[in-house]
C-alpha positions as CSV (number, residue, x, y, z in Angstrom):
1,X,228.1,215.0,-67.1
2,X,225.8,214.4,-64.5
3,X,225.2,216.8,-61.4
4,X,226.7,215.6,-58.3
5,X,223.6,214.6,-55.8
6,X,223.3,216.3,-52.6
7,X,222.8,214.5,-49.4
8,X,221.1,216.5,-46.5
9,X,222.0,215.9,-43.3
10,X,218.2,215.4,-41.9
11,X,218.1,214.4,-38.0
12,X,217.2,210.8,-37.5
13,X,215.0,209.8,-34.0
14,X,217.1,207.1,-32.2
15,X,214.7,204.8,-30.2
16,X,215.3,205.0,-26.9
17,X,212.8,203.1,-25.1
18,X,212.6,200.2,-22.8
19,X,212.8,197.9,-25.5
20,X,215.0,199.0,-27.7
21,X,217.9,199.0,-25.6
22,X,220.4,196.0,-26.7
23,X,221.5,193.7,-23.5
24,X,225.1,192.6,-23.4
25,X,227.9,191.4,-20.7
26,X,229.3,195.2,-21.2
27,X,226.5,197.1,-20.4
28,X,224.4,194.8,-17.7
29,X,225.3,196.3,-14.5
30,X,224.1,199.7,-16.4
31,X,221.0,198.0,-16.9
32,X,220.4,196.2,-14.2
33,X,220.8,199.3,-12.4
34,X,218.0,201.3,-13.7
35,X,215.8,198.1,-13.7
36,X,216.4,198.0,-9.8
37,X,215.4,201.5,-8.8
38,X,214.1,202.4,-6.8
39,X,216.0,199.9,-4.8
40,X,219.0,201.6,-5.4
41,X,222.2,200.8,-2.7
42,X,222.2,204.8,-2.7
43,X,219.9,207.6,-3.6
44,X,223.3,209.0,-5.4
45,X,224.7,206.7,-8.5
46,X,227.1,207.5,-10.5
47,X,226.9,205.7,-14.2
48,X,230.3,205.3,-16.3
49,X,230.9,204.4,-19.8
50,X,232.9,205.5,-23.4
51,X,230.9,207.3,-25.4
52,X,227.9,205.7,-27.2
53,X,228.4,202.9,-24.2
54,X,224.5,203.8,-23.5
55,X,224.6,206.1,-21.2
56,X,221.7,208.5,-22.4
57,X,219.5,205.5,-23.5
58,X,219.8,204.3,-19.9
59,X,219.0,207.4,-18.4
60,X,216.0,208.0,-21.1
61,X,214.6,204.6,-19.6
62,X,215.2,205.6,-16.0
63,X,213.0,209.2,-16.9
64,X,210.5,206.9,-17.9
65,X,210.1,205.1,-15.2
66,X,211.0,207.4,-12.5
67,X,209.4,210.7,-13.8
68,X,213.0,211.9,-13.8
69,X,214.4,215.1,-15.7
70,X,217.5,214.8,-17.5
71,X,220.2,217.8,-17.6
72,X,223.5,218.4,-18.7
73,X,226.2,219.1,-16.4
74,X,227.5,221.9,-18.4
75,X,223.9,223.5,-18.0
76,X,223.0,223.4,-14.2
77,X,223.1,226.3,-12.4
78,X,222.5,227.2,-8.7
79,X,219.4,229.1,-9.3
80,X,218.0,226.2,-11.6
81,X,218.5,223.6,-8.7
82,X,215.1,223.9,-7.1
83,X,213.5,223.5,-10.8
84,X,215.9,220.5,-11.9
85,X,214.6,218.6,-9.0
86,X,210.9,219.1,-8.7
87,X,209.9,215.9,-9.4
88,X,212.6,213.9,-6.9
89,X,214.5,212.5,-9.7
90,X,217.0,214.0,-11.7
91,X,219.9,212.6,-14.3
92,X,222.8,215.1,-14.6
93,X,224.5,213.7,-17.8
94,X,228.2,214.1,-19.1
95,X,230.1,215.3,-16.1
96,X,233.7,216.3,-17.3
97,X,236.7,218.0,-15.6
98,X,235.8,222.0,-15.6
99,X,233.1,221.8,-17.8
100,X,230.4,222.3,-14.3
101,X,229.6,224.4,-11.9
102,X,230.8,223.2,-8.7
103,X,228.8,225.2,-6.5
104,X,225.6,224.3,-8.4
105,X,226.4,220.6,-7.9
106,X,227.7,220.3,-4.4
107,X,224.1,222.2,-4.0
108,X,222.5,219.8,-5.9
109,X,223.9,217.0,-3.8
110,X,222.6,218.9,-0.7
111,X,219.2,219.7,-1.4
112,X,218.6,216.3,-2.9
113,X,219.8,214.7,0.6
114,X,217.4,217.5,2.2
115,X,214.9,216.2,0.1
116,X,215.3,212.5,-0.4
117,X,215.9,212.8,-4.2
118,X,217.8,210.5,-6.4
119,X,220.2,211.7,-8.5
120,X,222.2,210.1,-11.5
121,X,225.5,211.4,-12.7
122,X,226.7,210.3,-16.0
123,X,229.9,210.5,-17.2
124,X,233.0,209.0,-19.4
125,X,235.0,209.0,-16.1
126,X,234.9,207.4,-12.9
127,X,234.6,210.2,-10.3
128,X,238.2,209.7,-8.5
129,X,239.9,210.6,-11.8
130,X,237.5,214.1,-11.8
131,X,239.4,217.6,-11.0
132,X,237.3,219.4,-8.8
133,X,238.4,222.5,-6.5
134,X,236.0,222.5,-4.3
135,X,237.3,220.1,-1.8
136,X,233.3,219.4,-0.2
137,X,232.0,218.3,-3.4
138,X,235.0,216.4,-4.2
139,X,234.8,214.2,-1.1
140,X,230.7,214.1,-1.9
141,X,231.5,212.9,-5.1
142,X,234.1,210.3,-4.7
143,X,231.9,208.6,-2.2
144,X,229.3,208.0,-4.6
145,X,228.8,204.6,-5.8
146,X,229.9,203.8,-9.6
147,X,228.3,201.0,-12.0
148,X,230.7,201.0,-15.3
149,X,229.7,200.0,-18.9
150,X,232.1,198.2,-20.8
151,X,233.1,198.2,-25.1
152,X,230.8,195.9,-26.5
153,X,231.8,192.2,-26.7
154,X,231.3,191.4,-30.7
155,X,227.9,190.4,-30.8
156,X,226.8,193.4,-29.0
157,X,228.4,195.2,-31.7
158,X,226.9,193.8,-34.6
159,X,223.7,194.4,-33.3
160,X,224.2,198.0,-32.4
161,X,225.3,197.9,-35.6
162,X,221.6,196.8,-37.2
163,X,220.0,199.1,-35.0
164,X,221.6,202.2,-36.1
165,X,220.8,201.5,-39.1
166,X,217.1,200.6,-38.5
167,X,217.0,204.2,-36.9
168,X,218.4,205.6,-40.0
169,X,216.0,203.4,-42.1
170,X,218.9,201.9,-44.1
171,X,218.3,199.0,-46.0
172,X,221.2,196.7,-45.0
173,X,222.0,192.7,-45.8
174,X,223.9,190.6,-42.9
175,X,227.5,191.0,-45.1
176,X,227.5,194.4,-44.5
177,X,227.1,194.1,-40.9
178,X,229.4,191.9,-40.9
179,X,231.7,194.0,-42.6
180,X,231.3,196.7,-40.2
181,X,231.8,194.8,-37.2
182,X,235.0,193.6,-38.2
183,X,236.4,197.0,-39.4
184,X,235.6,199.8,-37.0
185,X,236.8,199.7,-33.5
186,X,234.9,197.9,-31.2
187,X,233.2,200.9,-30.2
188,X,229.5,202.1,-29.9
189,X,230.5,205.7,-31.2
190,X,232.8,203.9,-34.0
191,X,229.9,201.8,-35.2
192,X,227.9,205.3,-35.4
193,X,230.2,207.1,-37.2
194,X,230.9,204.5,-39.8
195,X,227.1,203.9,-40.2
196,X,226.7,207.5,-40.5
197,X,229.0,207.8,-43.5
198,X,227.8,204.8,-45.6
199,X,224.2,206.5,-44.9
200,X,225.2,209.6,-46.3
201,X,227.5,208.5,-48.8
202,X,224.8,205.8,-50.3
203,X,222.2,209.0,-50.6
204,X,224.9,211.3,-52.2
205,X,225.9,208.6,-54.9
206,X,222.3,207.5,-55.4
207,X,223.6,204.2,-54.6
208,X,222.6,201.4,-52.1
209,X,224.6,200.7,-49.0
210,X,226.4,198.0,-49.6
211,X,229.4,195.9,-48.4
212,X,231.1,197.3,-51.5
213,X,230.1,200.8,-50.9
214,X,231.5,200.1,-47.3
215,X,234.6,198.8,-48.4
216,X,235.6,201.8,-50.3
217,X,234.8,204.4,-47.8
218,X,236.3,202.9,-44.7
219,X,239.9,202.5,-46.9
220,X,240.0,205.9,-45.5
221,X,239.8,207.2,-42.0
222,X,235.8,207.8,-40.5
223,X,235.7,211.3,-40.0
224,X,232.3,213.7,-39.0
């Protein structure tokens, strides 16, 4: 009997540059967004999507380009204001209902008009369906423009698909993206998952990952 091969679960570096970021009809606005600053309509955007829509590669691209910083919503505090906006360009990433400080944003939003600074809130919701107590920053907020990213259209998918796995260094033939594109949802985080899992399953079995490999695991549900 032989041992059962272990697969580790080593951290893989997506690319998130300029170039690596994969055009469609769904995410185009997002894009054409960050490619406009600084002409921006409003020194305040607010960036909308599902998750894995491209959200975080977008704002990578605009911290390139801008010098911005990049925090999470869940992580901004009042005192860390000052600090988070140094540099007059800041992404605050992943707003979600009661997972913020609402002082420490509706601060935020006031220094950064004091100052002139551009700000870009991510999140899976637009900022109407947010609920926020504090009735100052909710007005701020809802008064913020919104560009929305979209599910990718199929061809979008298929080659989030290839680049996954190019960032996982997966050897991978067209049938098996084909495969995957018509069995997951049409979703970036779907495609990531199911990638995931024929990555780590083809390194467990010691075998390559193939359509047929990807035809037995996704008989069952995708799971982390």
């Amino acid at each position: 009997m032989h041992p059962r091969q272990l697969a580790f679960a080593l951290p893989h570096a997506e690319s998130l540059g300029r170039d690596d970021f994969l055009e469609g009809p769904a995410n185009a606005a997002g894009l054409a967004l960050i490619d406009s600053w600084p002409e921006w309509p409003h020194r305040v955007m607010w960036l909308a999507g599902p998750e894995g829509s491209g959200k975080s590669h977008l704002c990578a691209i605009w911290a390139e380009q801008a010098g911005a910083r990049s925090t999470s919503a869940s992580a901004l505090t009042t005192t860390e204001v000052p600090a988070a906006l140094a540099t007059g360009t800041l992404a605050v990433q992943d707003l979600k209902a009661g997972d913020f400080d609402e002082r420490a944003l509706f601060h935020l939003m006031n220094l950064a008009r004091e100052e002139n600074a551009y700000l870009l809130f991510t999140s899976r919701h637009a900022p109407v369906s947010l609920e926020i107590e504090l009735r100052d920053l909710r007005s701020r907020l809802r008064s913020v423009p919104m560009v929305s990213l979209q599910p990718p259209d199929e061809q979008l998918l298929r080659a989030l698909i290839v680049k996954f796995c190019a960032d996982r260094q997966m050897n991978i033939d067209e049938s098996v993206v084909n495969y995957l594109a018509t069995r997951v949802e049409r979703s970036p985080a779907a495609a990531l998952e199911a990638v995931k899992l024929l990555d780590s399953e083809a390194l467990r079995l010691g075998r390559p990952a193939t359509r047929a490999l990807a035809a037995e695991l996704l008989r069952q549900p995708i799971s982390d």
